[in-house]
C-alpha distance (Angstrom), angle and dihedral (degrees) to the residues before:
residue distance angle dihedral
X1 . . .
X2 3.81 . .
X3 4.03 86.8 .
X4 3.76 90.9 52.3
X5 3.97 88.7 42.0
X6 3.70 90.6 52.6
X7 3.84 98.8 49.1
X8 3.27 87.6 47.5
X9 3.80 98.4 56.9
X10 3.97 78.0 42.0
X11 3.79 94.4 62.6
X12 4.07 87.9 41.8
X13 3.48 93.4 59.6
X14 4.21 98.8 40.1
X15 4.24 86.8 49.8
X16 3.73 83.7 40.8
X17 3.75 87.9 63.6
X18 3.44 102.9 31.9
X19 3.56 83.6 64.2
X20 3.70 107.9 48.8
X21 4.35 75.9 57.0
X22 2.95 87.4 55.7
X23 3.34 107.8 46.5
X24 3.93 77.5 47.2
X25 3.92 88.2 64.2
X26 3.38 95.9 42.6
X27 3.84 90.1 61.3
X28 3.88 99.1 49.8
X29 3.93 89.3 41.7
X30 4.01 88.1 59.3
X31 3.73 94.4 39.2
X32 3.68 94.5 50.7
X33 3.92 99.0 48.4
X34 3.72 83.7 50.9
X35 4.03 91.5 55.8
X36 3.39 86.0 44.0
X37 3.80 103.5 62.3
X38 4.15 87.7 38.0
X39 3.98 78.3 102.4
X40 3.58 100.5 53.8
X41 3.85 132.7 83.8
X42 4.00 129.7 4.1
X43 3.88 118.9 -144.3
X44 3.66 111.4 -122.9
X45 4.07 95.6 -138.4
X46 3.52 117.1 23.3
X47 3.49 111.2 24.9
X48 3.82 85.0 61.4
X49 3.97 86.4 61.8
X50 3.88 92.1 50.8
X51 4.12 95.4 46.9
X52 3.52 91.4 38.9
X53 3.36 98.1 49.9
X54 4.28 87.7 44.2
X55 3.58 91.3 42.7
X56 4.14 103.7 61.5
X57 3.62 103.6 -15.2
X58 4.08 94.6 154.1
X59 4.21 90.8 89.1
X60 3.20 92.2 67.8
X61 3.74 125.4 95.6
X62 4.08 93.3 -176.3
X63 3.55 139.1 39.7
X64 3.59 134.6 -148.0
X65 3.93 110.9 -109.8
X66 3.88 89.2 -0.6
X67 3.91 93.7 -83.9
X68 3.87 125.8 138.8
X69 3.59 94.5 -161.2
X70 3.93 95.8 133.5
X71 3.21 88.5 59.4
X72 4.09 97.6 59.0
X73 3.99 81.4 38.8
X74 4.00 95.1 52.4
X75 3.80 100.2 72.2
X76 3.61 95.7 57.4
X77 3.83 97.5 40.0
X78 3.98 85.3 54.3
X79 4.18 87.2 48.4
X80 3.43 85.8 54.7
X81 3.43 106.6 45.4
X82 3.90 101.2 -114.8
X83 3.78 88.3 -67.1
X84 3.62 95.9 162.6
X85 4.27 86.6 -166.2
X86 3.48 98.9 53.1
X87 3.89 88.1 40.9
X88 3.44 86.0 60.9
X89 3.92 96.4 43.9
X90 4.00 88.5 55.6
X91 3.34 92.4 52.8
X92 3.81 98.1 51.8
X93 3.63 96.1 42.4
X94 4.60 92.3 44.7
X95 3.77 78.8 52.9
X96 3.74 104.8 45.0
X97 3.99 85.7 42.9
X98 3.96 86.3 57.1
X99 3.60 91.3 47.3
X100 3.99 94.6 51.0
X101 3.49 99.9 41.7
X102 4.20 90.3 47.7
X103 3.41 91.1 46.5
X104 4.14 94.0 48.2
X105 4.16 86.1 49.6
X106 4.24 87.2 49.4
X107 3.53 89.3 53.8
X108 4.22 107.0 31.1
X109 3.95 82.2 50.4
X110 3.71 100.6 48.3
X111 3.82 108.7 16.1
X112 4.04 129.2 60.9
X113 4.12 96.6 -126.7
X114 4.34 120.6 130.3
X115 3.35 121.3 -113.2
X116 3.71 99.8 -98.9
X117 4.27 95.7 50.3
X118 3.88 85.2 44.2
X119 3.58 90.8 55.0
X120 3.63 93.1 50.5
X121 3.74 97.2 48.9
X122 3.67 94.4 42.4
X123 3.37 92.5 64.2
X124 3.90 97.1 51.4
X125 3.62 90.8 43.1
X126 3.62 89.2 45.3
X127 3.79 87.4 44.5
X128 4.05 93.3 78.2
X129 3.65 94.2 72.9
X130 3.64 81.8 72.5
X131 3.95 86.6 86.9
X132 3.72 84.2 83.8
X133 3.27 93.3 80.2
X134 4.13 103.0 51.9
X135 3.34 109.7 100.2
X136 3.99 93.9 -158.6
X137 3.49 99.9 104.5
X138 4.14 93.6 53.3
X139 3.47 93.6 -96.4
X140 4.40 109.6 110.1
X141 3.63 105.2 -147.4
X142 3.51 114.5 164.8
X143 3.98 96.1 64.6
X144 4.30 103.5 81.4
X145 4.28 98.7 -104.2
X146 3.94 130.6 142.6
X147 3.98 88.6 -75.2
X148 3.56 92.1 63.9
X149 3.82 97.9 41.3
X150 3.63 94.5 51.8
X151 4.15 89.4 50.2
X152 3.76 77.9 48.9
X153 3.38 100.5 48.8
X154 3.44 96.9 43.7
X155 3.70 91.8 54.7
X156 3.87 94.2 53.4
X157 4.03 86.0 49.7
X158 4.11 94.2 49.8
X159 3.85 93.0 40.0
X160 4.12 89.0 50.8
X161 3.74 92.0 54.9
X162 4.07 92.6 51.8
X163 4.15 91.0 44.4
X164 3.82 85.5 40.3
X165 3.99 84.6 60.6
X166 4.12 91.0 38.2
X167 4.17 108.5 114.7
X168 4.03 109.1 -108.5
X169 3.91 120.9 63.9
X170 4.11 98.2 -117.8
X171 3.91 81.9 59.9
X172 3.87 89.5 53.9
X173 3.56 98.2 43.6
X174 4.12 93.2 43.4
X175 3.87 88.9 50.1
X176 3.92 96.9 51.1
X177 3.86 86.6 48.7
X178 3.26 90.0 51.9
X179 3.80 90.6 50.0
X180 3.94 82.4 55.6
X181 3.43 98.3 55.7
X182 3.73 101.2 42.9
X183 3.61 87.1 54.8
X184 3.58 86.9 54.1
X185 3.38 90.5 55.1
X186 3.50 97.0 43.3
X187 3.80 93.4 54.2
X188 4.00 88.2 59.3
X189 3.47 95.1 43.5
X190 3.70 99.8 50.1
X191 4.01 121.3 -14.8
X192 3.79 97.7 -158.6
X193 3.80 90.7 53.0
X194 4.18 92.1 43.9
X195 4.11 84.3 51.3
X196 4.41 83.2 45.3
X197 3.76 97.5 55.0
X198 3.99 97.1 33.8
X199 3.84 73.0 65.7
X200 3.78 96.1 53.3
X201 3.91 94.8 46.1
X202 4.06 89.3 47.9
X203 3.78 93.5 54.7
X204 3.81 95.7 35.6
X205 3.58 92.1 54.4
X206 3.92 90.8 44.9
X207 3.35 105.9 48.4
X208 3.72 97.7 36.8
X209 4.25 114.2 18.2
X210 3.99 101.0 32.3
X211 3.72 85.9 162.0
X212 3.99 90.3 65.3
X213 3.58 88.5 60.8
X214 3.86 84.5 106.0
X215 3.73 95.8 50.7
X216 3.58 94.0 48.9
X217 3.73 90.6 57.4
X218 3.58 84.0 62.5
X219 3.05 108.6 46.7
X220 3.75 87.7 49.3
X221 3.74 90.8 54.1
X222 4.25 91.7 45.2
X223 4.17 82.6 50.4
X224 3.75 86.5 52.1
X225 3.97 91.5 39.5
X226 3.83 85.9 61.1
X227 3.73 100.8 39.3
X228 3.62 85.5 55.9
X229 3.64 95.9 52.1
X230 3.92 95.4 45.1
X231 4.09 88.0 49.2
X232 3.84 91.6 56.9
X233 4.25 92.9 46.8
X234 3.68 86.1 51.2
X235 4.06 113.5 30.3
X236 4.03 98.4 4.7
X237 3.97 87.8 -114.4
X238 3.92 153.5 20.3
X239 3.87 86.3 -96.3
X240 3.84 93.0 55.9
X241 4.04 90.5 41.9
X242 4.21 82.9 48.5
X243 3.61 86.1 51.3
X244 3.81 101.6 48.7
X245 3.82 86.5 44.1
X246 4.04 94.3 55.3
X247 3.69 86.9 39.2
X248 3.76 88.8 57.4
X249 3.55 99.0 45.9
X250 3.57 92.8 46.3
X251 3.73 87.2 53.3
X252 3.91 94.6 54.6
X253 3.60 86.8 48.6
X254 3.73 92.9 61.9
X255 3.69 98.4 43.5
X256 3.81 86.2 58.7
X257 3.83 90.3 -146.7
X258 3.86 97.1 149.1
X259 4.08 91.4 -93.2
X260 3.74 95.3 107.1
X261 4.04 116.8 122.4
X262 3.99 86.9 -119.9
X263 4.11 89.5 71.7
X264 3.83 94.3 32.9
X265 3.67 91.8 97.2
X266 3.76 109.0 51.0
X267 3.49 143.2 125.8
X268 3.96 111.0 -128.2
X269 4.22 117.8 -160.2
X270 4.08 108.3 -100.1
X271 3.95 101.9 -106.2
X272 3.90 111.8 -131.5
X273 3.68 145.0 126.5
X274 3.72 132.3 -127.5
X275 4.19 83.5 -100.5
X276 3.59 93.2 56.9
X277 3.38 92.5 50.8
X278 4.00 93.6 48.8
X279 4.18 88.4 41.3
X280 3.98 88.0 50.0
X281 4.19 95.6 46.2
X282 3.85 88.0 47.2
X283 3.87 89.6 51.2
X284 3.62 88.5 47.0
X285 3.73 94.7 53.7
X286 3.49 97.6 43.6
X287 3.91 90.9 48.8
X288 3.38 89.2 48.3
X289 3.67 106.5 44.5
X290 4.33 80.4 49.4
X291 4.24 91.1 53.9
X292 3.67 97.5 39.1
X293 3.64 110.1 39.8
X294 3.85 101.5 30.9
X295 3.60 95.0 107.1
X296 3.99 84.7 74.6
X297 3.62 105.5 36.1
X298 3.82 107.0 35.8
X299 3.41 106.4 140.8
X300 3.87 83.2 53.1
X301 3.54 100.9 52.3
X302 4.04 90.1 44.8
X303 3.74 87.5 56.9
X304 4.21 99.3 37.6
X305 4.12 77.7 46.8
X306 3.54 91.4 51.7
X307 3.54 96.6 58.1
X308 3.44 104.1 45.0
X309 4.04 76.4 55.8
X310 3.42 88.0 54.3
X311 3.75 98.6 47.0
X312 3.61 88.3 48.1
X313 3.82 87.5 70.4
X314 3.21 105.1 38.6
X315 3.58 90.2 60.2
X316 3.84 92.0 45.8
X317 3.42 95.8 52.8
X318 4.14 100.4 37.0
X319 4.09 89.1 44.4
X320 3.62 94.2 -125.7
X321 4.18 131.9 161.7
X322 3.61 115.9 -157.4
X323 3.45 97.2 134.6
X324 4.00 116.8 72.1
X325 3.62 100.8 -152.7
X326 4.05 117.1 -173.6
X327 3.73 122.3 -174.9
X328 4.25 85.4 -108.8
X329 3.52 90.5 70.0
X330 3.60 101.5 55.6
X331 4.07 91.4 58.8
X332 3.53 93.1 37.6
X333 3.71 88.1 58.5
X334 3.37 99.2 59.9
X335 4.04 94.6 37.8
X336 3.85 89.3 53.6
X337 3.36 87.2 41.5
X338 4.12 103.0 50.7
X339 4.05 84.9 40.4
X340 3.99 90.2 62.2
X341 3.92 95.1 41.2
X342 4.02 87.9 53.2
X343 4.05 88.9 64.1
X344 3.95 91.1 37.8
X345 4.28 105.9 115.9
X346 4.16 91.0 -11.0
X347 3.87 92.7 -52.2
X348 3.53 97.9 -54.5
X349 4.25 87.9 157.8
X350 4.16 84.9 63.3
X351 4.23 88.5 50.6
X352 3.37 98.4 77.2
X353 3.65 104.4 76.9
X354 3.81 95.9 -159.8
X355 3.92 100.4 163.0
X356 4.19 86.0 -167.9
X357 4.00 88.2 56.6
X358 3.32 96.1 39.7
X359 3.82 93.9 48.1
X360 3.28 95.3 44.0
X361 4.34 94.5 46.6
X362 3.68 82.7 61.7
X363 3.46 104.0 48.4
X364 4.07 89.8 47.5
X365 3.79 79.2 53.2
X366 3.90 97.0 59.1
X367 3.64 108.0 26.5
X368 4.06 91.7 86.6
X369 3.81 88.5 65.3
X370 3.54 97.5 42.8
X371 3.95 90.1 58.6
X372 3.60 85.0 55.0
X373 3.58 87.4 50.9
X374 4.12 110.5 131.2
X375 3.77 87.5 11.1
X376 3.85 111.5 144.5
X377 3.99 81.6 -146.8
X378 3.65 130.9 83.3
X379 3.85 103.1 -72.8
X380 4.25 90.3 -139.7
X381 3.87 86.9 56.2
X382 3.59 91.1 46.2
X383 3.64 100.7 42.8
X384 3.72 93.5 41.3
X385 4.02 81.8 80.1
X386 3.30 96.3 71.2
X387 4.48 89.3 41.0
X388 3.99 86.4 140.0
X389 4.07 86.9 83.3
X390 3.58 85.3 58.2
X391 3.32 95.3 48.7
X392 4.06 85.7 48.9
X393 3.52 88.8 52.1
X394 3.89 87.4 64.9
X395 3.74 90.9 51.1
X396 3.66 96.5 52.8
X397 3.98 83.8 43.2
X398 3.50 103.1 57.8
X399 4.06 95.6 39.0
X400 3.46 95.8 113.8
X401 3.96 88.2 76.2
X402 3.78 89.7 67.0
X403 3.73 86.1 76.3
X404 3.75 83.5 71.8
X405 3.71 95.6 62.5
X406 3.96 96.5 -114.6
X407 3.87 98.3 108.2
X408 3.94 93.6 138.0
X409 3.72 101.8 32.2
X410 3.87 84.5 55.7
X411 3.85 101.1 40.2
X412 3.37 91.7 46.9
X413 3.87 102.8 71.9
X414 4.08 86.3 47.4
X415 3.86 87.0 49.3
X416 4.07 86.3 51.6
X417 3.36 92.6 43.6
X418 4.00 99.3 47.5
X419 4.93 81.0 48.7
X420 3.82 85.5 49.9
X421 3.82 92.9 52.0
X422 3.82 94.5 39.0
X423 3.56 99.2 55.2
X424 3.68 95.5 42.6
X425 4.01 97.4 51.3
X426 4.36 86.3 47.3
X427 3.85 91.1 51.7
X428 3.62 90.5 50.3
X429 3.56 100.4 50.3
X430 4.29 86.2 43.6
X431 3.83 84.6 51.6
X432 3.24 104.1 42.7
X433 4.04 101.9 12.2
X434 3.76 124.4 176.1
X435 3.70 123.3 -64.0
X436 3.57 95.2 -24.5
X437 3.70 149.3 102.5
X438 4.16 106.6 -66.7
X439 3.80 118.3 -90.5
X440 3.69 120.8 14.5
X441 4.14 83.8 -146.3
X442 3.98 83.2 79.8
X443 3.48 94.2 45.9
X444 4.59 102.7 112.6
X445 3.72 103.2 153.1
X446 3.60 119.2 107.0
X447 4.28 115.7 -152.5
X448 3.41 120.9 -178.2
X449 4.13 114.5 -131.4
X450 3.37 134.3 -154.1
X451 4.00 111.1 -80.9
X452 4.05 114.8 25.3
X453 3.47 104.5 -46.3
X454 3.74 147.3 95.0
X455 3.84 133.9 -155.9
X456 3.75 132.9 -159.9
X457 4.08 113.2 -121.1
X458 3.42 144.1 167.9
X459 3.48 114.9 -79.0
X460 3.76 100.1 -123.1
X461 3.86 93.4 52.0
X462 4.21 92.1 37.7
X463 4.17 76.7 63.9
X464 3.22 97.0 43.2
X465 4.11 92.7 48.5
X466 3.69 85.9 42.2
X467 3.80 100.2 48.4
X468 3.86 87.3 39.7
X469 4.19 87.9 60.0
X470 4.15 94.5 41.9
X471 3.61 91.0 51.2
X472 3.76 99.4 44.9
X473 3.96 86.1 48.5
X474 3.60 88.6 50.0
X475 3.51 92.5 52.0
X476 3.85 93.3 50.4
X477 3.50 105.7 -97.2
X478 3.78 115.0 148.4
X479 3.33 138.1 -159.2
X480 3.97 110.5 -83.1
X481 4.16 94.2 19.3
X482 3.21 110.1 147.2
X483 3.63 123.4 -119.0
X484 3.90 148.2 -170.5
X485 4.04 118.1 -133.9
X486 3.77 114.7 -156.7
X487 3.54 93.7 154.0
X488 3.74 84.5 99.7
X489 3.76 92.8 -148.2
X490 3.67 120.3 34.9
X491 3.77 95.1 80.7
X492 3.90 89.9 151.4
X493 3.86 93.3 66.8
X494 3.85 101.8 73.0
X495 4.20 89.3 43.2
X496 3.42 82.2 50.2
X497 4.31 100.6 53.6
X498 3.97 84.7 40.3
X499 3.78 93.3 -111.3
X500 3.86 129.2 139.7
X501 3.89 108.1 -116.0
X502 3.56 103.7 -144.2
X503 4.25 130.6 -121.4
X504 3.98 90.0 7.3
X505 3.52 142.7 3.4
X506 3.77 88.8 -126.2
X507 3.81 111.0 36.8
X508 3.95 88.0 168.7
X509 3.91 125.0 -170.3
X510 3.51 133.9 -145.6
X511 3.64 107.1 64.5
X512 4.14 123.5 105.2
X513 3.99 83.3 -108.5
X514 3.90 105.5 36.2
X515 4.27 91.5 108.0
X516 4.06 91.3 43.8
X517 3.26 86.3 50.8
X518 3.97 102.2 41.1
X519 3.65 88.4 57.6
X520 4.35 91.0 52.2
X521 3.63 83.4 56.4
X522 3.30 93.8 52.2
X523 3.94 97.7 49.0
X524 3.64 88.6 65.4
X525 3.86 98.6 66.9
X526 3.79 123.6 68.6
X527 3.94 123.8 -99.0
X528 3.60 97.5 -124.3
X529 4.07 87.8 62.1
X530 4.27 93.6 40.3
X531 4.14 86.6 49.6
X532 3.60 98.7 59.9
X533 4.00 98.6 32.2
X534 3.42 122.5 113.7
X535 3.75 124.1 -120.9
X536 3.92 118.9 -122.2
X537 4.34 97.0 -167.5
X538 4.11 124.3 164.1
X539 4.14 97.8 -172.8
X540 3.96 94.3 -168.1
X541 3.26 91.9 40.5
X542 3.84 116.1 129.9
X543 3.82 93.7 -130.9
X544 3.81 106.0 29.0
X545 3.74 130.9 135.9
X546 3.70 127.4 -128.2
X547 3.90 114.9 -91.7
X548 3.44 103.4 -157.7
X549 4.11 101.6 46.0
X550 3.92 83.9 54.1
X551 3.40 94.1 41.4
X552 3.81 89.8 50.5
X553 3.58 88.7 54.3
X554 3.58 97.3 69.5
X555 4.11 92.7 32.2
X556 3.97 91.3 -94.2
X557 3.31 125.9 142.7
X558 4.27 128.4 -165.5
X559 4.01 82.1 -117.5
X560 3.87 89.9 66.4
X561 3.83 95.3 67.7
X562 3.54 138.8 59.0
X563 4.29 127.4 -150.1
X564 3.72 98.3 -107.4
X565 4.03 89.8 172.4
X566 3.54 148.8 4.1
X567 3.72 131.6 -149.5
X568 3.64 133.2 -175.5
X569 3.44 117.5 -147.9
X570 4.62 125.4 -141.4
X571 3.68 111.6 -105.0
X572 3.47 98.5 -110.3
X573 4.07 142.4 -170.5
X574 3.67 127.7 -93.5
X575 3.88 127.8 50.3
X576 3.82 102.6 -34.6
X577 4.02 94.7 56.8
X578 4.05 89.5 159.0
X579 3.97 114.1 65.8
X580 3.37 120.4 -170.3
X581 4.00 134.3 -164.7
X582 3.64 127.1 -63.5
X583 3.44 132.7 -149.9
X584 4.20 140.9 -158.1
X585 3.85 114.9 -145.8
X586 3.80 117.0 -156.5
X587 3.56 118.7 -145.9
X588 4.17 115.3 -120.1
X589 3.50 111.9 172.9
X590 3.54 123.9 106.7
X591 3.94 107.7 -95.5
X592 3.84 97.0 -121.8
X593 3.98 93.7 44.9
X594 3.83 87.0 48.3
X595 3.94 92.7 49.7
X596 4.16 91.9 43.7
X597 4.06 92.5 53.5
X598 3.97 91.3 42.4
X599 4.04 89.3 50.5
X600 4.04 86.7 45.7
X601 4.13 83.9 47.9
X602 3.24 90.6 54.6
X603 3.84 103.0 45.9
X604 3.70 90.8 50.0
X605 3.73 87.9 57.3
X606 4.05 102.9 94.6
X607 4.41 86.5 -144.4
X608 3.83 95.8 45.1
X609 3.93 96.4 114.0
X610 3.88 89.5 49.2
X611 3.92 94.0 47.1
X612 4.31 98.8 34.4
X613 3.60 85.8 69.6
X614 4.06 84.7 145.3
């Protein structure tokens, strides 16, 4: 018996290993196919808004939503050379280092697990925040934009706090300036989530580390420090950083695109199906039947464990989909899943009155919705980008069962869980990837972009892009001309003839405000520049602004240009199925007539001295 006993502790402990390698694998192999598709495809509308924006964004007196992240974003793409592929790897692999080394703190700091096993399941805990960059539910993530810097940001902020609590005093010191500079970062990303998490910090630090009252301080003043700094590179001031903020509100006010501060603070419905719901209360049993009963069927779990390891590769590597994953089921998981644990062994999880743990459960629990904070989108679709906080939020949870010695044999079904998920929201968005042709995999032809870089498309929009450019040259445009979108959507086509699109990067259509606010925009550049600009328009386009109330605004008319070019964009996937033709307007007025009726425009305006601010 104690020979058969023995063995079978011996087997434990080999599959016990072979998993964690495993698991190990199963991280890098879902990493690297996400690297490796950072050079394929280009979204027609948004992306355009997010390397525009990253690419020059000093013209620009206002930003969209208020955030400054081009201007975090436009160090690195210069470093780089405008490489929009490597961009893109940097900001997968700054992000997935964030998410492994907060997810290695979580569990060294609550959880009894060596350094080597933590390591491993860090980094396919940490793997989940990964679903950032899938653009499959409408959100791009794998082009740098304010989504990814708040994620970022948020990171930097949660893993200060942990090193902040870490024994030795450079620890302490490096987490609270960390702290500093993810608030930093949050504040350009997304001001109304910056002012959320100050929040946080204040009443973590209050009600549970009084004695970093003094560290806090500083870090508040180093924040400050390096909002000051970034406000004189880009406005010369705090005043003219005030001003571009209050201009930028204003502006999402009058587009009436759902960004104003009177629907910041709301509580959107949960968005699931009665399949979801099934797929997430099967995941919860099975993950909880795996964490709570191991200690009797080990050698089962190993091998169940193993599988789903083994599944999780095969559909990484053979670019399936058979899981239908929606942002519901992610935070349903972990709700179901915290619910059961709370009536496991008469609530022994809710015993242990760890105010830390507890504290830092519920903070896991919230952060997804304040990143979504000020977004004009549902804040559970939003938030659902950054699900690996949830997922943290169950590891802080159900900490107290590390007391029982079983720290890897219950982290590693969560860890399995959080690969399975991962891969199977990436191979969605590479099969079915944001207003584009279907599956990147297909994708063959190679298109030069502006900067040093290349990026693999399908061919019917690489001809479209590459028409688009030898037709505009052919017309005369240069590099640098200035230009006026009122397509309303296709954002990506001025980035993508290396011309500056004039008032915003993103002067989007659709919304009961989008022409008020087109010609606000506008007010803010000078006439000389709006006179000789070229017009980018697409009149049956399902998004498009009105020509000749812009115009007007800057004493145009639609007689005062000519159709240089046409281009005809790919039907492609997402909500705007149906393209239609676009067309480039040459200017051909005489450049001082052109600058004498703007300048009349503008004085017949009755808010011209408060717009003209150039």
């Amino acid at each position: 018996m104690r020979s058969r006993f023995a063995s079978k502790r011996k087997l434990a402990v080999v599959l016990n290993e072979t998993l964690l390698a495993l698991s190990g694998i199963t991280t890098a192999i879902v990493f690297a196919r996400l690297l490796y598709y950072s050079s394929y495809g280009l979204d027609l509308s948004t992306e355009g808004f997010y390397l525009t924006s990253i690419a020059d964004p000093f013209p620009y007196v206002v930003n969209v939503s208020a955030s400054l992240f081009g201007f975090v974003y436009h160090w690195p793409y210069q470093w780089i050379g405008g490489d929009i592929a490597a961009l893109r790897m940097l900001n997968v692999m700054l992000t997935m280092a964030l998410g492994w080394i907060l997810s290695f703190l979580v569990i060294r700091h609550l959880w009894r697990a060596g350094l080597p096993q933590a390591a491993v399941l860090s980094a396919g805990i940490g793997s989940l925040i990964l679903c950032h960059f899938s653009p499959n539910w409408g959100l791009w993530g794998r082009t740098p934009s304010h989504y990814s810097l708040t994620s970022q940001s948020l990171l930097m902020v949660m893993i200060g706090l942990l090193l902040a609590d870490w024994p030795g005093r450079i620890s302490r010191i490096f987490g609270w300036m960390l702290v500093a500079v993810g608030g930093w970062c949050c504040f350009m990303a997304r001001p109304p989530t910056a002012a959320a998490i100050a929040i946080v910090v204040v009443l973590y630090v209050l009600f549970l580390r009084r004695k970093s009252m003094l560290p806090m301080l500083g870090a508040a003043l180093l924040a400050l420090a390096l909002l000051s700094v970034t406000a004189y590179f880009i406005d010369g001031g705090i005043t003219g950083l005030l001003a571009r903020m209050v201009d930028s509100a204003e502006m999402d006010v009058l587009r009436d695109d759902g960004h104003g501060a009177a629907l910041m603070f709301r509580m959107d419905w949960l968005p699931t199906s009665r399949s979801q719901v099934a797929i997430a209360l099967l995941t919860t049993i099975a993950l909880l039947l795996s964490i709570l009963m191991a200690a009797k069927h080990k050698l089962l779990l190993l091998l169940a464990l193993a599988a789903v390891l083994i599944v999780t590769i095969a559909i990484t590597l053979l670019g399936t989909d058979p899981i239908s994953i929606q942002p519901s089921t992610l935070f349903l998981v972990t709700a179901f899943t915290c619910l059961g644990a709370m009536l496991y062994r008469e609530r022994s999880v809710l015993r242990t009155g760890d105010p830390t743990r507890i504290a830092l459960a519920l903070i896991f629990l919230v952060l997804p919705h304040l990143s979504a904070l000020g977004s004009n989108m549902n804040y559970w679709l939003v938030g659902s980008m950054d699900a690996l906080f949830w997922i943290l939020a169950l590891v802080a949870f159900l900490s107290p069962l590390a007391q029982q010695g079983r720290s890897v044999a219950i982290l590693l079904p969560l860890t399995a869980l959080a690969q399975l998920l991962t891969a199977s929201v990436i191979n969605a968005g590479i099969l079915k990837p944001w207003r584009q042709v279907k599956d990147l995999r297909a994708y063959t032809a190679v298109m030069p972009m502006p900067g040093s870089g290349k990026l693999a498309l399908s061919q019917s929009f690489r001809d479209y892009l590459g028409m688009a450019r030898a037709r505009a040259r052919a017309a005369g445009v240069e590099v640098g001309a200035p230009v006026i979108n009122l397509t309303g959507l296709a954002w990506t086509l001025p980035y993508v003839l290396e011309t500056r699109a004039l008032g915003l990067p993103w002067l989007g259509g659709g919304f009961p405000g989008s022409n008020k606010a087109a010609v606000e925009a506008l007010q803010f550049e000078n006439c000389a520049d709006l006179t000789k600009a070229w017009v980018l328009i697409e009149p049956d386009g399902p998004a498009h602004l009105d020509q000749a109330t812009i115009m007007a605004s800057f004493g145009a008319g639609q007689a005062d240009y000519v159709a240089a070019a046409t281009f005809d964009p790919p039907i492609l996937q997402g909500d705007y199925p149906n393209t239609t033709r676009q067309f480039l307007l040459k200017p051909i007025r005489p450049a001082e007539l052109a600058e004498q009726s703007c300048r009349e425009a503008r004085h017949a305006q009755p808010d011209h001295q408060r717009l003209n601010r150039w």
